[in-house]
Backbone atoms as SQL, in Angstrom:
CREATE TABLE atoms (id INTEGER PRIMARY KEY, chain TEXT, resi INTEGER, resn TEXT, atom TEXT, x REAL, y REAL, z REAL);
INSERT INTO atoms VALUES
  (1, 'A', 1, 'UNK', 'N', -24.983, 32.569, -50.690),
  (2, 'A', 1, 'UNK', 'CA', -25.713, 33.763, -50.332),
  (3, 'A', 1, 'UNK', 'C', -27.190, 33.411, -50.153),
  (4, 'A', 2, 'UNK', 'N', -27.253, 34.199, -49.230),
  (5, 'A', 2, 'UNK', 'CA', -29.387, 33.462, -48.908),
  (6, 'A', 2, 'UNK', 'C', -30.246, 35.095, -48.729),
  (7, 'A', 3, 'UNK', 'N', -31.230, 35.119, -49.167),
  (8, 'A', 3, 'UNK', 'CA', -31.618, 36.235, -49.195),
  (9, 'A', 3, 'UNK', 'C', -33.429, 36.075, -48.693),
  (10, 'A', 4, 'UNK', 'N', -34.532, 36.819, -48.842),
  (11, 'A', 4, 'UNK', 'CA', -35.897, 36.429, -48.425),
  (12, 'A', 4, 'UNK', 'C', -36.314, 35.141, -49.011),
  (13, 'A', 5, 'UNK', 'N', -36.204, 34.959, -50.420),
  (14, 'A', 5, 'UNK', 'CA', -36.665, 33.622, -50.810),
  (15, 'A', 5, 'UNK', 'C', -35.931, 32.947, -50.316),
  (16, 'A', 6, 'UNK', 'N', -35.543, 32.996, -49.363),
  (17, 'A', 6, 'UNK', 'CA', -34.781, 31.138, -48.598),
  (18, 'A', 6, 'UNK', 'C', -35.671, 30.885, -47.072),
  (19, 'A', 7, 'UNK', 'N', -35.888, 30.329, -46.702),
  (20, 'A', 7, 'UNK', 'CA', -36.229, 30.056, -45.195),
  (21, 'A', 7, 'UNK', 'C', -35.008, 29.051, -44.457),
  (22, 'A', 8, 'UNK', 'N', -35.024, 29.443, -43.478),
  (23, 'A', 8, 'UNK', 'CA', -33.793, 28.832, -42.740),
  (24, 'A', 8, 'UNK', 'C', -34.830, 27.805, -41.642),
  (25, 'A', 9, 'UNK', 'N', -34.396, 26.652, -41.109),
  (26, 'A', 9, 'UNK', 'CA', -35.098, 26.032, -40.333),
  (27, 'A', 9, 'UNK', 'C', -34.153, 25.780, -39.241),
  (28, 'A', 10, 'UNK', 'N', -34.364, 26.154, -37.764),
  (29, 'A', 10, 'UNK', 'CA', -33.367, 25.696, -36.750),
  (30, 'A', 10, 'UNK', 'C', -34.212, 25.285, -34.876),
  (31, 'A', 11, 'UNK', 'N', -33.208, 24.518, -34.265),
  (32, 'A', 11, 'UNK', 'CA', -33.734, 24.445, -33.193),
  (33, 'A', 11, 'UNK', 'C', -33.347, 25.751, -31.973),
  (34, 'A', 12, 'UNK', 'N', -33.625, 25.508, -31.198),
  (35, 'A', 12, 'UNK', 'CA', -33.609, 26.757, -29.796),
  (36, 'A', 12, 'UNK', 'C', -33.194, 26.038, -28.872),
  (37, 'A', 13, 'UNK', 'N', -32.051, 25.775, -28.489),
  (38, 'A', 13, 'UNK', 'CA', -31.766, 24.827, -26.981),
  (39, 'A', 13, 'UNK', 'C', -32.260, 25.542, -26.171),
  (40, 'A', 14, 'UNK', 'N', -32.298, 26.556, -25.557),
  (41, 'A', 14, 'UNK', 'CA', -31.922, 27.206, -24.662),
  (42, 'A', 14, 'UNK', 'C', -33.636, 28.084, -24.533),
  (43, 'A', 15, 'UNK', 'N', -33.859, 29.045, -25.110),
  (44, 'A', 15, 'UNK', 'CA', -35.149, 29.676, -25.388),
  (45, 'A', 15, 'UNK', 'C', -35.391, 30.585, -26.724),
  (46, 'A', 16, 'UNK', 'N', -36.421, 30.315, -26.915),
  (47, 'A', 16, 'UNK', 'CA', -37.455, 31.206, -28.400),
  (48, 'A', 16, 'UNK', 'C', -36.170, 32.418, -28.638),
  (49, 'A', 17, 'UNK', 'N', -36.393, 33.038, -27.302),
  (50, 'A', 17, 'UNK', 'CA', -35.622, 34.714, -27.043),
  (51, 'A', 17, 'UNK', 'C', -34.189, 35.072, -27.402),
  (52, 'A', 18, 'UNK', 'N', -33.875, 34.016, -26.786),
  (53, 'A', 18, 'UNK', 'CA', -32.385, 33.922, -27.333),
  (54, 'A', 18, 'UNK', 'C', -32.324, 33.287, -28.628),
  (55, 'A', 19, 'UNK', 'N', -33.050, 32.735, -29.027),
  (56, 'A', 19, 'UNK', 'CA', -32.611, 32.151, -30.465),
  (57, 'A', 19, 'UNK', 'C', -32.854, 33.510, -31.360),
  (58, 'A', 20, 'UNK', 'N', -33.847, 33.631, -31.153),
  (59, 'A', 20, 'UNK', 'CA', -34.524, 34.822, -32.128),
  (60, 'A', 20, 'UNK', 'C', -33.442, 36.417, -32.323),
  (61, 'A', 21, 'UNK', 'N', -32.934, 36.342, -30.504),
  (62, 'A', 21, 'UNK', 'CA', -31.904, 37.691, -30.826),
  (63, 'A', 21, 'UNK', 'C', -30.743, 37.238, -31.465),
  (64, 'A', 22, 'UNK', 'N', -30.328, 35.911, -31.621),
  (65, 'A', 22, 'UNK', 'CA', -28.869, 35.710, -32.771),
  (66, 'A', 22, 'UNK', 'C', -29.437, 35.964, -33.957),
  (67, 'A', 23, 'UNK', 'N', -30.575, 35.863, -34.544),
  (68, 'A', 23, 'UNK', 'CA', -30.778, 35.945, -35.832),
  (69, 'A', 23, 'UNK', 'C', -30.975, 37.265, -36.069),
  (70, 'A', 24, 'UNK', 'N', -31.963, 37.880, -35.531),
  (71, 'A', 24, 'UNK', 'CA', -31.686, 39.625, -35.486),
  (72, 'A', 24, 'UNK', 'C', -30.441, 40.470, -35.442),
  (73, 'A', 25, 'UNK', 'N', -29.627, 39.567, -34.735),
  (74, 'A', 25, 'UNK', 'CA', -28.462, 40.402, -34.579),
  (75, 'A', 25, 'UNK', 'C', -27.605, 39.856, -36.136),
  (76, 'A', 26, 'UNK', 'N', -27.500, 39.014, -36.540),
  (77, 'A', 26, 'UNK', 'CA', -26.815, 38.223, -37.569),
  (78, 'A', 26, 'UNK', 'C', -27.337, 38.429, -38.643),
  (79, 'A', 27, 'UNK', 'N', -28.753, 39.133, -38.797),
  (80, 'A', 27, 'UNK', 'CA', -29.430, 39.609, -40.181),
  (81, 'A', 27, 'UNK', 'C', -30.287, 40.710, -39.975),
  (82, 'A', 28, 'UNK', 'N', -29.468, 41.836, -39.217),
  (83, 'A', 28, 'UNK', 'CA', -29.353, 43.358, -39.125),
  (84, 'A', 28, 'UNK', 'C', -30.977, 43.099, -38.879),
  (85, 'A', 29, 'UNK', 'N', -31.683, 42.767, -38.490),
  (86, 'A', 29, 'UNK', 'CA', -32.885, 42.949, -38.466),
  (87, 'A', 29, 'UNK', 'C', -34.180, 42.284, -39.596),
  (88, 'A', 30, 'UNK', 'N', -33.609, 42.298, -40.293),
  (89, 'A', 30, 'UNK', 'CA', -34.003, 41.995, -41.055),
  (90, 'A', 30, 'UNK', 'C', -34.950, 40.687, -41.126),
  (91, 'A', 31, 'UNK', 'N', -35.344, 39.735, -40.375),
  (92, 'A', 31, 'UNK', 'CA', -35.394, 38.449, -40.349),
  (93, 'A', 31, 'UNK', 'C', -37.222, 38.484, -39.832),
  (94, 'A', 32, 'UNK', 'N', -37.386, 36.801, -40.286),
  (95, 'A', 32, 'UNK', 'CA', -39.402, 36.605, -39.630),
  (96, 'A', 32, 'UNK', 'C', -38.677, 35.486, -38.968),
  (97, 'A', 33, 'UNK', 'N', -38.610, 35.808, -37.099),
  (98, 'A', 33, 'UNK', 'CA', -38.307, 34.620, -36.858),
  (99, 'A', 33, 'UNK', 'C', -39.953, 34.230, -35.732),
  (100, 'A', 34, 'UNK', 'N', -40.425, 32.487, -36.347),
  (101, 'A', 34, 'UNK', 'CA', -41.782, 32.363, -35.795),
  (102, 'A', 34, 'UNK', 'C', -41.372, 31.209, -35.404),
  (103, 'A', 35, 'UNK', 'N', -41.565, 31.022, -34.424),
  (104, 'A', 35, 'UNK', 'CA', -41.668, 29.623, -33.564),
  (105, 'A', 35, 'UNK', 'C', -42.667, 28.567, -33.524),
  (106, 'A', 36, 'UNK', 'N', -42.358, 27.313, -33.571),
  (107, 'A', 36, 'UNK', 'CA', -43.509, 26.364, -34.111),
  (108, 'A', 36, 'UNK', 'C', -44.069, 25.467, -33.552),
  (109, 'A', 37, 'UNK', 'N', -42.976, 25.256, -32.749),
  (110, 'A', 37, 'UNK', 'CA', -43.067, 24.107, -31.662),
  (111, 'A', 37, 'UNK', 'C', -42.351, 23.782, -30.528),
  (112, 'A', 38, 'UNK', 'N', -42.822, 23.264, -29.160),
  (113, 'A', 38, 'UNK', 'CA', -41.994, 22.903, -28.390),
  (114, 'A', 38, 'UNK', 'C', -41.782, 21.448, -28.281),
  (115, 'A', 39, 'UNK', 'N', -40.580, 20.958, -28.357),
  (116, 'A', 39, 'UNK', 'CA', -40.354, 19.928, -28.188),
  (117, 'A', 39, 'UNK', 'C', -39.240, 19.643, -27.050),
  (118, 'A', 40, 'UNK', 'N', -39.625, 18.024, -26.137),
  (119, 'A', 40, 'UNK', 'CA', -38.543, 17.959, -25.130),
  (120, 'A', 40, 'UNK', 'C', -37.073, 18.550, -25.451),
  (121, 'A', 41, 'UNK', 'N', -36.213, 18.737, -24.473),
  (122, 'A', 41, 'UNK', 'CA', -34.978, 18.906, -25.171),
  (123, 'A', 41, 'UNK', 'C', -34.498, 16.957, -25.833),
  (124, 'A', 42, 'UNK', 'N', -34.717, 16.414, -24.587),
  (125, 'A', 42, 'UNK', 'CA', -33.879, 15.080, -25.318),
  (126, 'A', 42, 'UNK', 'C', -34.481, 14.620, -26.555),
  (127, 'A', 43, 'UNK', 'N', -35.518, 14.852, -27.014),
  (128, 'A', 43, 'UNK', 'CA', -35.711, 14.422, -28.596),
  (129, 'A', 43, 'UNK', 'C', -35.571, 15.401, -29.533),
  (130, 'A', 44, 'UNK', 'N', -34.866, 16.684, -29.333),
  (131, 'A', 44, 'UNK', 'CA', -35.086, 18.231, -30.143),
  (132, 'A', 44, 'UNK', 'C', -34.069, 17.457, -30.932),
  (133, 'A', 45, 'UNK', 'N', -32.722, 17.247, -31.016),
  (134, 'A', 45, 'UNK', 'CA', -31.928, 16.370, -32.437),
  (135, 'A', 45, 'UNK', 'C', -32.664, 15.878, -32.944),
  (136, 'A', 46, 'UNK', 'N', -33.434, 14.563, -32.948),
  (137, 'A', 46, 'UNK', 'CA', -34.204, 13.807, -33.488),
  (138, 'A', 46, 'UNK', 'C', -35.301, 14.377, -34.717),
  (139, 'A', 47, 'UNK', 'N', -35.844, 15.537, -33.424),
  (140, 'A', 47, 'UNK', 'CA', -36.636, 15.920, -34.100),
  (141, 'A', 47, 'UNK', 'C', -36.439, 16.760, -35.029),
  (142, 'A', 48, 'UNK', 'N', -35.181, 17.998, -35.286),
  (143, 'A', 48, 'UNK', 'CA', -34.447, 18.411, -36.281),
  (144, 'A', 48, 'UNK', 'C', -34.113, 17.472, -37.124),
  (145, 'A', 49, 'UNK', 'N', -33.807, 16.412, -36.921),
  (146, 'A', 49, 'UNK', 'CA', -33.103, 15.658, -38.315),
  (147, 'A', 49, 'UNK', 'C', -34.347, 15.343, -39.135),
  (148, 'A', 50, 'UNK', 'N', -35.305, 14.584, -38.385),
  (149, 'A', 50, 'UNK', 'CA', -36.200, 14.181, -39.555),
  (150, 'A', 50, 'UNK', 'C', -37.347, 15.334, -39.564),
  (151, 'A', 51, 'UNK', 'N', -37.145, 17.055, -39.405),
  (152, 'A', 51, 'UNK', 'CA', -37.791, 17.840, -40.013),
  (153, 'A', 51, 'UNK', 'C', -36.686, 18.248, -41.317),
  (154, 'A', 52, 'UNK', 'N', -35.547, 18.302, -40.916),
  (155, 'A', 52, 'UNK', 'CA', -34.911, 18.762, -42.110),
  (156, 'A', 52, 'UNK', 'C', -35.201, 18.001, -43.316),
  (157, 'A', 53, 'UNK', 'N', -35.282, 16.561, -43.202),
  (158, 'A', 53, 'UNK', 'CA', -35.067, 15.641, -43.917),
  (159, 'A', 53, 'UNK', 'C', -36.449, 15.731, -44.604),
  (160, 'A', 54, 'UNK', 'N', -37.498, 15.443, -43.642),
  (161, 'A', 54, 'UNK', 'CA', -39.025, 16.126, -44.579),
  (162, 'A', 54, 'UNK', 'C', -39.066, 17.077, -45.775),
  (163, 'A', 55, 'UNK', 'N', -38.088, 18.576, -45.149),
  (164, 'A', 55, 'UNK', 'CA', -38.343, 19.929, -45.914),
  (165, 'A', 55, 'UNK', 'C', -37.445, 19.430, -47.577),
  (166, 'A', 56, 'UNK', 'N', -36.647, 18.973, -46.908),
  (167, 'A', 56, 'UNK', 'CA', -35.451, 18.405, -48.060),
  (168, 'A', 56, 'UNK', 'C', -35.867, 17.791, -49.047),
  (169, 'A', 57, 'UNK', 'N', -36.813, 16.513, -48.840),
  (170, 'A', 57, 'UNK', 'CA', -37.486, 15.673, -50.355),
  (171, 'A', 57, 'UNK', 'C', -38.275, 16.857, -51.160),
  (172, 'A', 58, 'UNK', 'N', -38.819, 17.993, -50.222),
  (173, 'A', 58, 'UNK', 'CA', -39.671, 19.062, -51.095),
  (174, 'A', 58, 'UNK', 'C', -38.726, 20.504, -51.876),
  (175, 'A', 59, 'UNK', 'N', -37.780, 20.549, -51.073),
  (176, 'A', 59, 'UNK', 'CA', -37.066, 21.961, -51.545),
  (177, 'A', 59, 'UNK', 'C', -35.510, 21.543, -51.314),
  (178, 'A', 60, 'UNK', 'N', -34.820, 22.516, -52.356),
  (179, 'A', 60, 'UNK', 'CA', -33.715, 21.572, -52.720),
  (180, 'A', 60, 'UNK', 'C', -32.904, 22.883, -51.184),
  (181, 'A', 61, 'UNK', 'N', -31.652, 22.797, -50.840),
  (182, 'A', 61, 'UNK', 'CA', -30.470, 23.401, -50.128),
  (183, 'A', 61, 'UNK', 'C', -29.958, 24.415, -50.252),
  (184, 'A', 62, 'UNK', 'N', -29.955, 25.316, -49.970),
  (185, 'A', 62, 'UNK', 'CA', -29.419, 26.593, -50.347),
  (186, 'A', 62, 'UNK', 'C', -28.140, 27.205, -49.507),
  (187, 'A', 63, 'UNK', 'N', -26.978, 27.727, -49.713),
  (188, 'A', 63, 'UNK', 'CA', -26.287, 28.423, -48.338),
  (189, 'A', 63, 'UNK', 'C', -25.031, 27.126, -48.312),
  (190, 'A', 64, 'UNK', 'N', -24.429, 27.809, -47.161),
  (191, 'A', 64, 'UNK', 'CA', -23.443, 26.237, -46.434),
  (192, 'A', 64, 'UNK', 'C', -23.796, 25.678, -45.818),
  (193, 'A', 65, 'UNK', 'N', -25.416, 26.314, -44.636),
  (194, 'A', 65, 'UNK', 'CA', -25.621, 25.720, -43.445),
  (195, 'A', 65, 'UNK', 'C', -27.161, 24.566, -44.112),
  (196, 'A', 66, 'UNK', 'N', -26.817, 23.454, -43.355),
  (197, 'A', 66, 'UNK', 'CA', -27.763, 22.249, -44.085),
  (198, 'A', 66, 'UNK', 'C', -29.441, 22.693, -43.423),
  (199, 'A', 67, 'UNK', 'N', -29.570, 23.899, -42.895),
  (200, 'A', 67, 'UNK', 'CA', -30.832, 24.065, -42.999),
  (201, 'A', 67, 'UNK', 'C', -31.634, 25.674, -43.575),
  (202, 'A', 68, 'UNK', 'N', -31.225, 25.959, -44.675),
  (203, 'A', 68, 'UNK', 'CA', -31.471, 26.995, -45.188),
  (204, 'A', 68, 'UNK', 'C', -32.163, 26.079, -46.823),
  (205, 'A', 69, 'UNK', 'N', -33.291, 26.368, -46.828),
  (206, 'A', 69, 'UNK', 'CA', -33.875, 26.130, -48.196),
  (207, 'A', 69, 'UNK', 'C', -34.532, 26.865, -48.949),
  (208, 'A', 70, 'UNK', 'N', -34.540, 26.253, -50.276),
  (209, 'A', 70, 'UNK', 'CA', -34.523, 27.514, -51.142),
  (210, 'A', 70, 'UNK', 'C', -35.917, 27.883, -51.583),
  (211, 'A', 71, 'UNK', 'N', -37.077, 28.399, -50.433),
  (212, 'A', 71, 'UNK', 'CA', -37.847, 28.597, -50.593),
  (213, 'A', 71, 'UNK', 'C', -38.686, 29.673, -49.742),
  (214, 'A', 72, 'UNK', 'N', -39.907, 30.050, -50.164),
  (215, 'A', 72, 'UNK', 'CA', -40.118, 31.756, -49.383),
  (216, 'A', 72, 'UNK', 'C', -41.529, 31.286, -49.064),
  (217, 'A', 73, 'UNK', 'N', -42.267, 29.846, -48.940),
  (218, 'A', 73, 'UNK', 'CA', -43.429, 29.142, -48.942),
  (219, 'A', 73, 'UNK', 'C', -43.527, 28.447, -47.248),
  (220, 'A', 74, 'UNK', 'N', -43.331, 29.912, -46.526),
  (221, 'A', 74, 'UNK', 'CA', -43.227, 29.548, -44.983),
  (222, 'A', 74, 'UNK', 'C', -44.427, 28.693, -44.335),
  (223, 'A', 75, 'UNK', 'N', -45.271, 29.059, -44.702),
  (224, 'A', 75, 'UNK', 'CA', -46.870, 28.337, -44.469),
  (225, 'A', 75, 'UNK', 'C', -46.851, 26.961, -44.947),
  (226, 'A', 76, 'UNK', 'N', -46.183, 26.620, -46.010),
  (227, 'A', 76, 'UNK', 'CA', -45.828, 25.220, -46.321),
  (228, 'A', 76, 'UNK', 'C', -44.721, 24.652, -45.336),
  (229, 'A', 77, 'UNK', 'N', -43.775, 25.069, -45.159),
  (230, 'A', 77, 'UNK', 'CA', -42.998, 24.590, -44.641),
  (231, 'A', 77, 'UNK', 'C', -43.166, 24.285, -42.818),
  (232, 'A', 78, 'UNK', 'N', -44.091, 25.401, -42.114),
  (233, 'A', 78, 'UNK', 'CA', -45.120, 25.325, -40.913),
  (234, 'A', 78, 'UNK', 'C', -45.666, 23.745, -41.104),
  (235, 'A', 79, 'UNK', 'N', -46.544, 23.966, -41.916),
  (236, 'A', 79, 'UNK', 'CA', -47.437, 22.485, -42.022),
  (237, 'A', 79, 'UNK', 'C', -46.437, 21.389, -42.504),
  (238, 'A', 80, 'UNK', 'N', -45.270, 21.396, -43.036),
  (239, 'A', 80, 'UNK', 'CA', -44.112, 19.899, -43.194),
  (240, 'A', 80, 'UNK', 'C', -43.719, 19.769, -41.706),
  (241, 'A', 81, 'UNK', 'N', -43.470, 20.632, -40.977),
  (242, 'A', 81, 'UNK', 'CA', -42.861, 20.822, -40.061),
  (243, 'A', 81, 'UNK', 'C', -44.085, 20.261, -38.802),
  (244, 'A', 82, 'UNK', 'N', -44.919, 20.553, -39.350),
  (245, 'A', 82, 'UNK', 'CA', -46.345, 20.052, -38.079),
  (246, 'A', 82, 'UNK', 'C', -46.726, 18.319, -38.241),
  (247, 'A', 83, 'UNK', 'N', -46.708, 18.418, -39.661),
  (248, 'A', 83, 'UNK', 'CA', -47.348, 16.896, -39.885),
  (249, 'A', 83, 'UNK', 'C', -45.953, 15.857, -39.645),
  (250, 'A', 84, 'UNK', 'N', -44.843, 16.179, -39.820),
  (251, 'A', 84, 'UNK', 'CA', -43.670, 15.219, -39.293),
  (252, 'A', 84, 'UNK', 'C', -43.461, 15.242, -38.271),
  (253, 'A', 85, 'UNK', 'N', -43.690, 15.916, -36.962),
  (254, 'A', 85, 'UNK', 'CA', -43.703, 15.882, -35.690),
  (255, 'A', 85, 'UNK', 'C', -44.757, 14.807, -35.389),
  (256, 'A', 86, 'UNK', 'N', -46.020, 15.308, -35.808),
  (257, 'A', 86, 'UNK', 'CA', -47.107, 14.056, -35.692),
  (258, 'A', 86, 'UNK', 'C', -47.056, 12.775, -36.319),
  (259, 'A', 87, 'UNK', 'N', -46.401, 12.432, -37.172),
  (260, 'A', 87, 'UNK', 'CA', -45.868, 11.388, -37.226),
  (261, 'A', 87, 'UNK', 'C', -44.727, 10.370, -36.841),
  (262, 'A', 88, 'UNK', 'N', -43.834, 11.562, -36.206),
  (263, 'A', 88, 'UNK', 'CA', -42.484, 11.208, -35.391),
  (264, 'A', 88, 'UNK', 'C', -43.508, 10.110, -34.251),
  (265, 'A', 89, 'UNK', 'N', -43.848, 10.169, -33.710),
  (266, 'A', 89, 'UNK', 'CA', -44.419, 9.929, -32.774),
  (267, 'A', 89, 'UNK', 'C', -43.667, 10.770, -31.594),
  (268, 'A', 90, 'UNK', 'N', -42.934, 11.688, -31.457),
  (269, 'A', 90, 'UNK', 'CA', -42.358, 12.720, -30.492),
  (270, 'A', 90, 'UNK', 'C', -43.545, 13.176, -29.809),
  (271, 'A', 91, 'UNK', 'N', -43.081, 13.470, -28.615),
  (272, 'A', 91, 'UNK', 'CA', -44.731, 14.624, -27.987),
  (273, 'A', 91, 'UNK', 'C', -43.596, 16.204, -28.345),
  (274, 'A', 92, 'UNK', 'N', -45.178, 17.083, -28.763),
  (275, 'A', 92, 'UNK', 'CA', -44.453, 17.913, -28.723),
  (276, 'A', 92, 'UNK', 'C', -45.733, 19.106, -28.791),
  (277, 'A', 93, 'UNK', 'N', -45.331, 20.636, -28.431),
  (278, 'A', 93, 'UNK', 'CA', -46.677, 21.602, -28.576),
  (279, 'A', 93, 'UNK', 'C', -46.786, 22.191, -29.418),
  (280, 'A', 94, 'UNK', 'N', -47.692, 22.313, -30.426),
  (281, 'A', 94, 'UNK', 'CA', -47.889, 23.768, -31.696),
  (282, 'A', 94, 'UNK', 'C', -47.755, 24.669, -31.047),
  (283, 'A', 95, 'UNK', 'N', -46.934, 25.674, -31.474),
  (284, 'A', 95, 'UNK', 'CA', -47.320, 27.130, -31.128),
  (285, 'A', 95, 'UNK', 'C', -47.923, 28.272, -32.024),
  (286, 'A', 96, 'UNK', 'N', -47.796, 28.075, -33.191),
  (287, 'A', 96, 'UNK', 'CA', -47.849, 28.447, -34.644),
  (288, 'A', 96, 'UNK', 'C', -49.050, 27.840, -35.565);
């Protein structure tokens, strides 16, 4: 069960818009969905694995799905999520 103290972390193949209306629709509304970055599509895996893997040494797993963590410290997790892109060496754009 995941509730506000969890943040979920995911990619968008497709667009922001559509990602954002599965989660609205899948959590009655309820949801902060903020977008952070654009990244190519051919490195967006890449770049999901080693953001998850960042958030992960800091906050432990929550849920079934391997990117829901158990934390409500979104502003932290923005900046894990910014400074491992910049170190990926990935190109990619802040939006957030």
């Amino acid at each position: 069960m995941v509730n506000d103290q969890h943040t979920k972390v995911g990619i968008a193949k497709s667009s922001f818009a559509s990602r954002r209306k599965v989660y609205v629709d899948n959590f009655d509304n309820e949801v902060e969905f903020i977008p952070i970055a654009i990244v190519p599509l051919k490195q967006l895996v890449e770049a999901e694995r080693l953001v998850l893997s960042a958030i992960h040494q800091k906050y432990t797993k929550v849920g079934r799905a391997r990117e829901w963590f158990n934390t409500s410290e979104r502003q932290e997790i923005v900046e894990i999520i910014g400074a491992t892109l910049a170190k990926s060496g990935i190109k990619y754009e802040r939006i957030s």
